[in-house]
N, C-alpha and C positions, 0 to 999 in steps of 0.2 A: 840335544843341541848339535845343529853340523853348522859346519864351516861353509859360505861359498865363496866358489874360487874363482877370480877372472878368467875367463875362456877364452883366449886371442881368436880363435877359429870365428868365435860366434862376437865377443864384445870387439876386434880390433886390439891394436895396442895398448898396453898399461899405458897411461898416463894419468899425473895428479888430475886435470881439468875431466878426462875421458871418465874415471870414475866419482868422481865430485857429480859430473851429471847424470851417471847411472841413476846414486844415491837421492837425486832430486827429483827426478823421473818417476821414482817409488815415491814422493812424499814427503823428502823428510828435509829439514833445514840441517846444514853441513857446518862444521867449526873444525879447525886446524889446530892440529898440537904437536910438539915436538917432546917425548921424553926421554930424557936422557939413560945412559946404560944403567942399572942397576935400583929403577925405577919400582915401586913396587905400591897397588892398591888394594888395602885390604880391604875383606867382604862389606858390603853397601849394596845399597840401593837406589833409584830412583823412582820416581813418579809419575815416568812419560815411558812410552815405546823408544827403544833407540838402537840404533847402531853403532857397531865399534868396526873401522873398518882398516886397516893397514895399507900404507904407500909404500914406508921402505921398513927395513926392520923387520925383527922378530915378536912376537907378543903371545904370552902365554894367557890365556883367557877362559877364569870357573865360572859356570854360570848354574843355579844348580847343580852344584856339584859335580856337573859336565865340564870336563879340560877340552879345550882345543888351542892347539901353537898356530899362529897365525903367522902369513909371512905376506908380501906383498902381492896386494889385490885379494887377498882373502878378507871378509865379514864375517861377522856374526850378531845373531838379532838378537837383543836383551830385553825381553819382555818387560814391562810397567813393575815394580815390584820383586824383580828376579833377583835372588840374592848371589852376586858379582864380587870376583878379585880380577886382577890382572899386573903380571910382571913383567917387566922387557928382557930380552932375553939375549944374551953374548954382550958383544962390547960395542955395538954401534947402537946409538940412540934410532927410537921408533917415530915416524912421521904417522899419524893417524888421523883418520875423522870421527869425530863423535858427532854421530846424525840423529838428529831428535826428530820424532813423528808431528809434523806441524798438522 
């Protein structure tokens, strides 16, 4: 599992809206979440292709057993079925998209 990272060279500025449209560009339907410091989901799954993608904040994210720290404008793709955690990480809450493969 790797991380991708917003490239300013090549995407332009971080912005909520600039990467909301990245993520829709690929395909996927986008939803906004705010969670707070000390936030923690344990191993699960879903039943769709998805996205977990970072605005502000930190986010530590297993997906098979692969860790990657996520920080803003980083993603990562959770396959249909991939057994997933994810914790927030220090003391500011994480603004995230959870993009489903429409």
């Amino acid at each position: 599992m790797g991380a991708r990272r917003w490239n300013t060279t090549l995407d332009g500025p971080l912005t909520e809206a600039a990467l909301r449209a990245r993520l829709e560009a690929l395909g996927y339907r986008v939803a906004r979440y705010e969670y707070p410091p000390g936030t923690v989901f344990p191993d699960h799954t879903h039943g769709v292709d998805k996205i977990d993608a970072v605005i502000t904040g930190r986010f530590r994210l297993v997906v098979n057993g692969h860790m990657a720290i996520l920080g803003p404008g980083d993603w990562v793709q959770v396959p249909r079925g991939a057994v997933h955690s994810a914790t927030v990480l220090g003391d500011a809450p994480v603004v995230a998209f959870d993009a489903i493969r429409v």
